[in-house]
ZADO-288835 format. One record per residue (C-alpha): residue in three letters; x, y negated, z. Coordinates in steps of 0.05 Angstrom, whole numbers, plus 5000, padded with zeros to 4 digits. Layout:
<kegus>
ALAXYZ/...
</kegus>
This chain:
<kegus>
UNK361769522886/UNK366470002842/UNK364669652782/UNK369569622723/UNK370069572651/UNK372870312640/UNK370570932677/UNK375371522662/UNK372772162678/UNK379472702678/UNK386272532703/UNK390172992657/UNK392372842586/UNK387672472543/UNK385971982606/UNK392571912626/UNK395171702564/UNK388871252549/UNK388570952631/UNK396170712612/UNK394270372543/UNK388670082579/UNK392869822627/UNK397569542576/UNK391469162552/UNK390068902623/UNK383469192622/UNK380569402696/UNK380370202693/UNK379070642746/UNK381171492737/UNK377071892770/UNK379372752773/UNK377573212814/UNK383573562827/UNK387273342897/UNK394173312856/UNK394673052782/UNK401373502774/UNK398174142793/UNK397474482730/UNK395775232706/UNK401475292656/UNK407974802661/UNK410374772594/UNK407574782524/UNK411974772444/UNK410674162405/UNK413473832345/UNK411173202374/UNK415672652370/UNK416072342453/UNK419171642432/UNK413771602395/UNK408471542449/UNK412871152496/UNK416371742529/UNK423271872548/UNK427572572531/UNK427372752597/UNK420373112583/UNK423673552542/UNK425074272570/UNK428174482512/UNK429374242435/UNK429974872383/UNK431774832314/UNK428675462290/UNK421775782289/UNK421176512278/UNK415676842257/UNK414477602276/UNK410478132246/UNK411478922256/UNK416578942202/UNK417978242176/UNK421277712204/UNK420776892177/UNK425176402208/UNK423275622185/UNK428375052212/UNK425674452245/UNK428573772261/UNK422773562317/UNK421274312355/UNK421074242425/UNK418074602490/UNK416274062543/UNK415174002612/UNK407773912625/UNK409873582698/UNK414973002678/UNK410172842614/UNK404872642672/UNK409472372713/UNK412071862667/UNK405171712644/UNK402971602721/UNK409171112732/UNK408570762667/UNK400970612687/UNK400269822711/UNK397469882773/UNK394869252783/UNK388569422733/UNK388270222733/UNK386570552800/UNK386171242807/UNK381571712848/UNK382572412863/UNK378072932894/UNK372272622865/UNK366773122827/UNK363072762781/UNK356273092774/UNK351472622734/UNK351871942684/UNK345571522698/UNK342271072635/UNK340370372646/UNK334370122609/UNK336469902541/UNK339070722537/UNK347070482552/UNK350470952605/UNK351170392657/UNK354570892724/UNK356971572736/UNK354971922805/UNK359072362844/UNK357272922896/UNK356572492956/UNK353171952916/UNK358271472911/UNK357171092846/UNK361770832796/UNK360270362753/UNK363070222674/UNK362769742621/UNK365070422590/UNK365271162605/UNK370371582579/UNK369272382583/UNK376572532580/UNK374773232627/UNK378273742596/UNK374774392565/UNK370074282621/UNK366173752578/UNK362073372635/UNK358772872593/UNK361173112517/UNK356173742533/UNK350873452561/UNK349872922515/UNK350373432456/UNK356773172425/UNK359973852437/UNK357074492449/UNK354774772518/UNK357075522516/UNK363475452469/UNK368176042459/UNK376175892491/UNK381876092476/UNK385176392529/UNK393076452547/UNK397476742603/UNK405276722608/UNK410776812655/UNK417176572658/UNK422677042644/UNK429877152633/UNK431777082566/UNK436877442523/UNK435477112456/UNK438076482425/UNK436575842464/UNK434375502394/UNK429675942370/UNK423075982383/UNK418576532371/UNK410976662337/UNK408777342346/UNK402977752310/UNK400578392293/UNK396979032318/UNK401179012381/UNK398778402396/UNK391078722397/UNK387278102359/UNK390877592397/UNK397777272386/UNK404777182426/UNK409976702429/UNK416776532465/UNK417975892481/UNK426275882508/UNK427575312570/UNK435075072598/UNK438775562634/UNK437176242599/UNK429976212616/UNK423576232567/UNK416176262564/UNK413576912540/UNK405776882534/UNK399677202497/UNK392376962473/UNK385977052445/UNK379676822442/UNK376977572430/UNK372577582501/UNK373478352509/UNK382078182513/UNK380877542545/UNK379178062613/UNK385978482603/UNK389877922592/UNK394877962642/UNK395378782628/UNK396578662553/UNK401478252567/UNK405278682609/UNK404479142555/UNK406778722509/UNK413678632546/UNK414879332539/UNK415079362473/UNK423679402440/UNK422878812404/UNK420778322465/UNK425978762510/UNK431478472470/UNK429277802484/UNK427077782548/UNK426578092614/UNK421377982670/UNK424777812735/UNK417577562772/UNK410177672778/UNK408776952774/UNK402776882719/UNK400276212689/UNK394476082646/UNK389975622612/UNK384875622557/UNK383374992499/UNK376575022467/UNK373875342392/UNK369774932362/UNK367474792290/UNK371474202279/UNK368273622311/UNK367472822285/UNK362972452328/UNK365672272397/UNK362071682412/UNK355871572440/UNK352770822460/UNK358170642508/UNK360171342537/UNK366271492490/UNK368972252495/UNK376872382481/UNK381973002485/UNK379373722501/UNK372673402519/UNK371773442440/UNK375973882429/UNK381773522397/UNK387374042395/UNK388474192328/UNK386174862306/UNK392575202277/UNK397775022326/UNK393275052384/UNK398074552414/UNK393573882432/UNK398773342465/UNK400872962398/UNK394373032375/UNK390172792441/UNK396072282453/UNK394371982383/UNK386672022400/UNK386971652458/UNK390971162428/UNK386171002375/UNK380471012430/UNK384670422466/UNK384670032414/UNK376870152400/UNK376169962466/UNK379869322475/UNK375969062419/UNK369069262445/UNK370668862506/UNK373668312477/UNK367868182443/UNK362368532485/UNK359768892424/UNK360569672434/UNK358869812364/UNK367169782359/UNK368070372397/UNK365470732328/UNK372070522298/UNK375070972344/UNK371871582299/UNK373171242228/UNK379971262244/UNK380871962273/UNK376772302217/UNK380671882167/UNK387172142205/UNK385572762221/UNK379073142188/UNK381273372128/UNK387373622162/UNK382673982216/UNK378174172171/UNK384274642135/UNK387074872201/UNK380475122221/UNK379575632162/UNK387075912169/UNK385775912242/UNK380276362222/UNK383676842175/UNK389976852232/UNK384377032280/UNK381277632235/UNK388277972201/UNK393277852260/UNK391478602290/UNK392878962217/UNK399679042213/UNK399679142137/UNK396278522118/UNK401078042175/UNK406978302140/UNK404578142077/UNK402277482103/UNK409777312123/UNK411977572060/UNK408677072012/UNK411576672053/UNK417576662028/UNK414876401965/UNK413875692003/UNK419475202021/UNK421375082094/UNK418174332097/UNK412074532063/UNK411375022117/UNK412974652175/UNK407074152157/UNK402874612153/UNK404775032220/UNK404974242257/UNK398174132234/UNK400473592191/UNK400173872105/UNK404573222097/UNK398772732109/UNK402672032123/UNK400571662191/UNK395871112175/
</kegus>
C-alpha cells in the first residue's frame, strides 16, 4: 500500500523545501508532481534579497549578487544600495534541494495527476487519488501545487477563479553595470511593470508584468515594445527569440492554510509576498514552519498542531502582508501615469536607504521570531 505519514502534492518550491525538512525529521514522505522533470521550469532565474545560507543553501545558486537597485520612472531615477540583492538560478536552487533530500524516508513521484482527496469518516482527508486510480495514502496532505491550488481551492481556503500576475522575459545582452539591478514603471510600461535582472558574463533578465487581463494577452508584444524604447537600448540588446514566463497568484492576503489534516503551503495560498512579488524566502520560511507543525502533530498523533503552523506565519508575516498588499495596490493603479511615478520616486528621496530596502524586501524591519 503507498501509505505514509506525509503526502506532498507539487514538486517545486514549497514541497521541495518542506519534503527535505521532513526528511531531516526522518518522517516517511512521499512527492508526488506531475511534471516528468522537476528542473523544467517556465522562467530560470528570479531577484531576491533572500539570504541562501540561511535556508541551507550554498552560493552556487547565485547567478548574480548586485549591490544596487535602481528604480526608473519617465524622468526620475532612485538608486538604493543593498548588502543581500541577488538574481538566482531557479535550476541549481532545486537541485541542491533534490540532493540534500534523505532518500531513505522521501520518495518522489513524477508524472502523477492528482485529481481528487477522498474523506474518511470522522471528516480527516485520509488519501489522494490520481488519474488511473492509484491511491496514496497520508497521515497528512500537503497542497504544495503551485498557483494551480488542487486542494487549497476546492476546499475553499483560497479562491477558485483568482486573478495572476503574469510575467515574460528573455535573456539578453547587457550593456549596463553588472551590479545594478533595475525596477521599471510608468506609462511605457502600460499598467504593468519591468525589471532587469543582470547574470555572469554580460547577460541579464529583461522582463515585463501585469495582472491587467487585457495586457496579460500582448504580453510578449509589449515587451518587444518595451525594448525599443532609448532607455532599455542602452542597457540591453536582444540577441534571441527565446521567451519565458510564469504567473504567482493575487489574492487578498490569506491566514488560514490548514484544514483537519490537509495542510496547504507556498503558491497554493498564495504566499509570495505582495510588494516584491518574489515568493522563495518567503515560501522557504513557510514551509519551514509547516515542518515543524508537522513533526509535532506526528509525534504526538494530535493534528490540532498543525494550527501552529498559521500562528506563527500570521505572527511573522500578516501585518507585513497586510502593508504590502495596499502599496501593491496603489503601484498597481498609478504605475501607467507618468506624473504621479515620478513624483512617487521623488518623495523618495525623503526616506533613508535601509528604511527603504525593508520595505521593497517585504520586510518594514520586522525582526525574525
Amino acid at each position: 500500500m503507498n501509505s505514509f505519514d506525509v503526502v506532498i502534492i507539487g514538486g517545486g518550491t514549497a514541497g521541495l523545501m518542506l519534503a527535505r525538512e521532513l526528511g531531516k525529521f526522518k518522517r516517511s514522505t512521499l512527492v508526488l508532481d506531475r511534471k516528468d522533470n522537476l528542473l523544467e521550469f517556465s522562467f530560470n532565474t528570479l531577484g531576491s534579497f533572500m539570504k541562501v545560507e540561511d535556508f541551507d543553501l550554498s552560493k552556487n545558486v547565485i547567478a548574480q549578487k548586485t549591490d544596487t537597485l535602481v528604480f526608473q520612472s519617465k524622468n526620475i531615477k532612485r538608486e538604493l544600495k543593498a548588502d543581500n540583492l541577488y538574481v538566482l538560478d531557479k535550476k541549481k536552487v532545486h537541485e541542491e534541494l533534490i540532493n540534500a533530500i534523505d532518500k531513505e524516508y522521501v520518495t518522489t513521484k513524477t508524472s502523477i495527476h492528482i485529481k481528487d482527496i477522498i474523506k474518511d469518516k470522522l471528516g480527516n482527508f485520509s488519501f489522494v487519488k490520481d488519474t488511473n486510480n492509484n491511491k496514496y495514502f497520508g497521515k497528512i496532505i500537503i497542497d504544495a501545487s503551485g498557483t494551480n491550488g488542487v486542494f487549497s481551492k476546492k476546499i475553499g481556503l483560497r479562491e477558485k477563479n483568482g486573478s495572476l500576475a503574469t510575467g515574460v522575459e528573455y535573456n539578453v545582452a547587457y550593456l549596463g553595470d553588472p551590479q545594478k539591478m533595475y525596477l521599471l514603471s510608468g506609462k511605457d510600461f502600460q499598467g504593468g511593470y519591468g525589471w532587469i535582472f543582470p547574470l555572469k558574463n554580460r547577460r541579464a533578465i529583461i522582463g515585463f508584468g501585469t495582472y491587467n487581463d487585457k495586457v496579460v494577452k500582448q504580453l510578449k508584444k509589449r515587451l518587444n515594445e518595451i525594448l525599443e524604447l532609448p532607455l532599455i537600448k542602452a542597457l540591453v540588446l536582444k540577441d534571441n527569440d527565446n521567451v519565458e514566463g510564469g504567473s504567482v497568484p493575487i489574492t487578498p492576503v490569506l491566514e488560514n492554510f490548514v484544514l483537519k489534516n490537509l495542510v496547504c503551503v507556498g503558491d497554493s495560498v498564495s504566499q509570495v509576498n505582495p510588494i516584491v512579488g518574489e515568493g522563495y524566502k518567503f515560501i522557504f520560511e513557510a514551509s519551514i514552519m509547516a515542518s515543524k507543525a508537522i513533526e509535532k502533530s506526528l509525534k504526538y498523533n494530535d493534528i490540532n498542531y498543525l494550527y501552529e503552523y498559521e500562528t506563527e506565519w500570521k505572527n511573522r508575516f500578516s501585518a507585513n502582508y497586510k502593508r504590502s498588499k495596499k502599496a501593491q495596490g496603489k503601484i498597481y493603479k498609478f504605475t501607467n501615469n507618468d506624473v504621479v511615478m515620478d513624483l512617487a520616486l521623488l518623495l523618495m528621496r525623503f526616506r533613508s536607504n535601509d528604511r527603504l530596502i525593508k520595505s521593497i524586501s517585504g520586510e518594514y524591519g520586522l525582526e525574525k521570531k
